[in-house]
TORNUKOL-260711 format. One line per 5 residues: number of its first residue (from 1); for each residue x, y, z of N, C-alpha, C. Coordinates in Angstrom, 2 decimals, padded with zeros to 5 digits, always signed. Example, Ala and Ser with C-alpha at 12.3 -4.5 7.8 and 13.67 -1.06 7.14 Angstrom:
<pts>
1	+013.19,-005.69,+007.80,+012.30,-004.50,+007.80,+013.20,-003.30,+007.80; +012.85,-002.25,+007.08,+013.67,-001.06,+007.14,+012.90,+000.03,+007.87
</pts>
This chain:
<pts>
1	+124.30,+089.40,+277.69,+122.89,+089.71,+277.55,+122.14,+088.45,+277.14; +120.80,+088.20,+277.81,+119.66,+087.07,+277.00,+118.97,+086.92,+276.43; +119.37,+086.43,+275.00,+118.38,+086.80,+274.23,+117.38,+085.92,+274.23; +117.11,+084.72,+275.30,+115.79,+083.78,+275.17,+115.02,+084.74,+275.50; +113.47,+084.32,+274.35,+112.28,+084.80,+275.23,+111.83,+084.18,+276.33
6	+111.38,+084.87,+277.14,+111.16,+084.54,+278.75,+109.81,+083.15,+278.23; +109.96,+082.14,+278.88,+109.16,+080.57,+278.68,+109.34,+079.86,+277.95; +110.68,+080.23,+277.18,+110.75,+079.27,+275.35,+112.24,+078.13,+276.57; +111.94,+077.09,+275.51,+113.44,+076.36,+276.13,+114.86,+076.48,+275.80; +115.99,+076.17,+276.44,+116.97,+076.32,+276.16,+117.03,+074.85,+275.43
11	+118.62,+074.77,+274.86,+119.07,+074.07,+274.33,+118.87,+072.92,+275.47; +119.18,+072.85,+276.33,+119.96,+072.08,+277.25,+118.18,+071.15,+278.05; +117.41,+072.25,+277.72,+115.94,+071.81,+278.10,+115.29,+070.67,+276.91; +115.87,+070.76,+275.85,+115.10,+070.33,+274.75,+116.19,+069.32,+274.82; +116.97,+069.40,+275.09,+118.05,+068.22,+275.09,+117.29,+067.06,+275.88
16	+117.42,+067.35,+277.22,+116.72,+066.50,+278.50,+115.16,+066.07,+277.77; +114.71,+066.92,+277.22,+113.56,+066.47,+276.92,+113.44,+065.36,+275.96; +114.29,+065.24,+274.81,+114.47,+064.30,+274.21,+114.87,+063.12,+274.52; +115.95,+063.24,+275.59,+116.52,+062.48,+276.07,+115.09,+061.69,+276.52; +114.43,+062.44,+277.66,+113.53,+061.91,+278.55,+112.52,+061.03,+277.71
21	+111.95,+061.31,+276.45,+110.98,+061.08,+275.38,+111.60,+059.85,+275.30; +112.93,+059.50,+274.46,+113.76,+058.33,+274.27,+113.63,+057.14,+275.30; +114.06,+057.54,+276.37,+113.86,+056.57,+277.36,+112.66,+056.34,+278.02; +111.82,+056.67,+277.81,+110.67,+056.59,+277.89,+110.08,+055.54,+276.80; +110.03,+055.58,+275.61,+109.40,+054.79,+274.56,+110.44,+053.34,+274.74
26	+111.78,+053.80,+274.77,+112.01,+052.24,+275.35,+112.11,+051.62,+276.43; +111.48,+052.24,+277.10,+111.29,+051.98,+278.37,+109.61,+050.94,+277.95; +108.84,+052.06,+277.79,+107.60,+051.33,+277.03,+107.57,+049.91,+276.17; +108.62,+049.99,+275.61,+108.88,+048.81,+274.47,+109.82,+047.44,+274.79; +110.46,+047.79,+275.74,+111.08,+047.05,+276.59,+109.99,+046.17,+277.65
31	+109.51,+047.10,+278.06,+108.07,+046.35,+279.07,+107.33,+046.13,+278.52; +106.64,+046.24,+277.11,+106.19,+045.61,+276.32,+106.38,+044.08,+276.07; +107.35,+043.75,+275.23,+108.45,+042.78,+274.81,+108.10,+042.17,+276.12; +108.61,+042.46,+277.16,+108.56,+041.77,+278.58,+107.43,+041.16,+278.94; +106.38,+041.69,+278.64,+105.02,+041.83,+278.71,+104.87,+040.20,+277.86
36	+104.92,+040.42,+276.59,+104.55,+039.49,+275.52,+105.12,+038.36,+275.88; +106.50,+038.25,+276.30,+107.28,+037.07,+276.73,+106.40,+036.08,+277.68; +105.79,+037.02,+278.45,+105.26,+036.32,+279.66,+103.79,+035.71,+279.21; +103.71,+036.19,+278.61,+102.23,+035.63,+277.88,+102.00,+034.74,+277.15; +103.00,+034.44,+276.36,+103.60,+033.32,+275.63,+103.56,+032.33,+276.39
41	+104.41,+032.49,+277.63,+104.64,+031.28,+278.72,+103.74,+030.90,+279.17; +102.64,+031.85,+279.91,+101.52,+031.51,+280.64,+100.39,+030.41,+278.86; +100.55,+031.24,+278.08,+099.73,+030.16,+277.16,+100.15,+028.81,+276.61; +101.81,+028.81,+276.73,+102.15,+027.47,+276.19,+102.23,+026.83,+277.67; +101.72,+027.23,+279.22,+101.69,+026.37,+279.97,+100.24,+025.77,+280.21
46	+099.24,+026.92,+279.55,+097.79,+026.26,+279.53,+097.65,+024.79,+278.51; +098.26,+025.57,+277.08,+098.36,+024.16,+276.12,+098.93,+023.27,+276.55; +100.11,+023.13,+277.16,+100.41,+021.86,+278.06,+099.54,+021.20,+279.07; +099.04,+022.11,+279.72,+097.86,+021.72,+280.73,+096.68,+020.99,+279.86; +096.16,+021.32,+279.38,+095.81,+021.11,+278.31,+096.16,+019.60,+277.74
51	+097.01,+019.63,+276.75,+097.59,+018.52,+276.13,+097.30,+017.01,+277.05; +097.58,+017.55,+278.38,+098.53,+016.41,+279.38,+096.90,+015.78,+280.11; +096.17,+016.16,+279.97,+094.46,+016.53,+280.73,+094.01,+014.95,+280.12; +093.87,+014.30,+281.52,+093.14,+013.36,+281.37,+091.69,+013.59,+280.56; +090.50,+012.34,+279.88,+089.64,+012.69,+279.34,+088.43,+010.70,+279.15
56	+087.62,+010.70,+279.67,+086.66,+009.68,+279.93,+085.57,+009.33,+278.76; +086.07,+010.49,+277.68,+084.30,+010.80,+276.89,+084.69,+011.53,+276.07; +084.30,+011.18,+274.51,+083.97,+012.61,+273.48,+084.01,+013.63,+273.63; +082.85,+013.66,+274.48,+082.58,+015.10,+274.78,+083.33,+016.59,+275.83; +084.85,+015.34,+276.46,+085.53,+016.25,+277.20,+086.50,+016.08,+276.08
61	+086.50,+014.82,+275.44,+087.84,+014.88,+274.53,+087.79,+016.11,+273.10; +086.79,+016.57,+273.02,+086.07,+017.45,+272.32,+085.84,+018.64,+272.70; +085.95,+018.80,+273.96,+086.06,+020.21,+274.95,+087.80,+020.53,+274.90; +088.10,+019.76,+275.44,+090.09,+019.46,+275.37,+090.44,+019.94,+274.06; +090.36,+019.63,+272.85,+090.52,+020.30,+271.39,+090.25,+021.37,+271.46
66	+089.19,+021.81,+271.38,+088.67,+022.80,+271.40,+089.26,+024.33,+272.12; +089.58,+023.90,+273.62,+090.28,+024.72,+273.99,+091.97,+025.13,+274.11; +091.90,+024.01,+273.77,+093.64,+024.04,+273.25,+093.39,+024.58,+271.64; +093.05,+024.47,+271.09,+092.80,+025.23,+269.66,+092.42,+026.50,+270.26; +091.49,+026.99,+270.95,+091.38,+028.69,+270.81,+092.65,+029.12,+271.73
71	+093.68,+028.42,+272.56,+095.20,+029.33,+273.03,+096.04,+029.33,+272.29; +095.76,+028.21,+271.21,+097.04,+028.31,+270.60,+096.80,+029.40,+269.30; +096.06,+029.43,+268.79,+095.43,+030.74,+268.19,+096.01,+031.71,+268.68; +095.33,+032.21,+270.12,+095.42,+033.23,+270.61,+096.98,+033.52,+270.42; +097.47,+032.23,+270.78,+099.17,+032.36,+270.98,+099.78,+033.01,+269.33
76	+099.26,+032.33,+268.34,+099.71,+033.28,+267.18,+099.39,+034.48,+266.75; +098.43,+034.20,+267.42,+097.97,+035.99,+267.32,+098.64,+036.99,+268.04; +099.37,+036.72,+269.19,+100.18,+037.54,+269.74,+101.75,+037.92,+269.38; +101.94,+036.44,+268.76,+103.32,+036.28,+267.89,+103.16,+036.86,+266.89; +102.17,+037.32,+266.49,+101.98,+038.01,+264.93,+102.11,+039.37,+265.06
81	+101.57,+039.67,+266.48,+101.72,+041.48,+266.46,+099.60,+041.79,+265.94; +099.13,+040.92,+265.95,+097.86,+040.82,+265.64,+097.94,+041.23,+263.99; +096.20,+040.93,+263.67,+095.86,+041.11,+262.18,+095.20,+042.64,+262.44; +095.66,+043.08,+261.20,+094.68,+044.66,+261.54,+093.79,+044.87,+260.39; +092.88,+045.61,+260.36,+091.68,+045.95,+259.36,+092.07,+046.95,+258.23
86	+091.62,+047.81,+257.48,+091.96,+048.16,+256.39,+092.76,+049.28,+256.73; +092.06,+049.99,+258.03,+092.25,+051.10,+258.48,+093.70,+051.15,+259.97; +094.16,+050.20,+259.94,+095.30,+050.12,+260.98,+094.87,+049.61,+262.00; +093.82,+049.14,+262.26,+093.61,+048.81,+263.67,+093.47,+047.15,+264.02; +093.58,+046.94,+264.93,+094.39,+045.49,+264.99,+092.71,+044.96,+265.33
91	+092.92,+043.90,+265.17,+092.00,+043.13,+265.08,+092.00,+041.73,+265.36; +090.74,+040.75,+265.19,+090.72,+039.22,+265.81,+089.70,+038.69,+265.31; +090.19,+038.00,+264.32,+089.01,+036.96,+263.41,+089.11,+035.38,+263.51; +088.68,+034.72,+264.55,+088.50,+033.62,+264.76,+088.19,+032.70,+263.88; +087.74,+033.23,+262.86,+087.51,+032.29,+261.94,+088.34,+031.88,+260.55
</pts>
């Protein structure tokens, strides 16, 4: 005889389901991670670009700083997992 109520899950449903939940978040966190890796690269290939950048004048040699200072920022800021506000939420203070 069955005693499930008719729409509730079985064991074997809540099983898969967990299962499915599991691989799912690291699935998420995995392509995450993956994610971040690549971003890293693409910014330490701008700061190289960057770095390596011919310059005629102050005022590009002063542009050149400048923007190599706001990737490499950016770049710790991503290595950090960001800064967050009082309330949990991530955040970006340039200054």
């Amino acid at each position: 005889m069955d005693h499930s109520i008719p729409g509730s899950m079985t064991h074997e449903d809540i099983t898969d389901h967990v299962a499915f939940d599991r691989g799912l978040n690291q699935g998420i966190t995995t392509g995450g991670d993956a994610a971040k890796l690549k971003i890293i690269e693409l910014m330490d290939e701008v700061i190289e670009a960057y770095t390596d950048m011919p310059v005629s004048d102050q005022e590009q040699a002063n542009h050149k700083q400048v923007q190599t200072n706001a990737v490499r920022f950016m770049r710790s800021w991503v290595l950090s997992g960001g800064q967050e506000d009082f309330d949990g939420n991530r955040m970006c203070l340039p200054w």
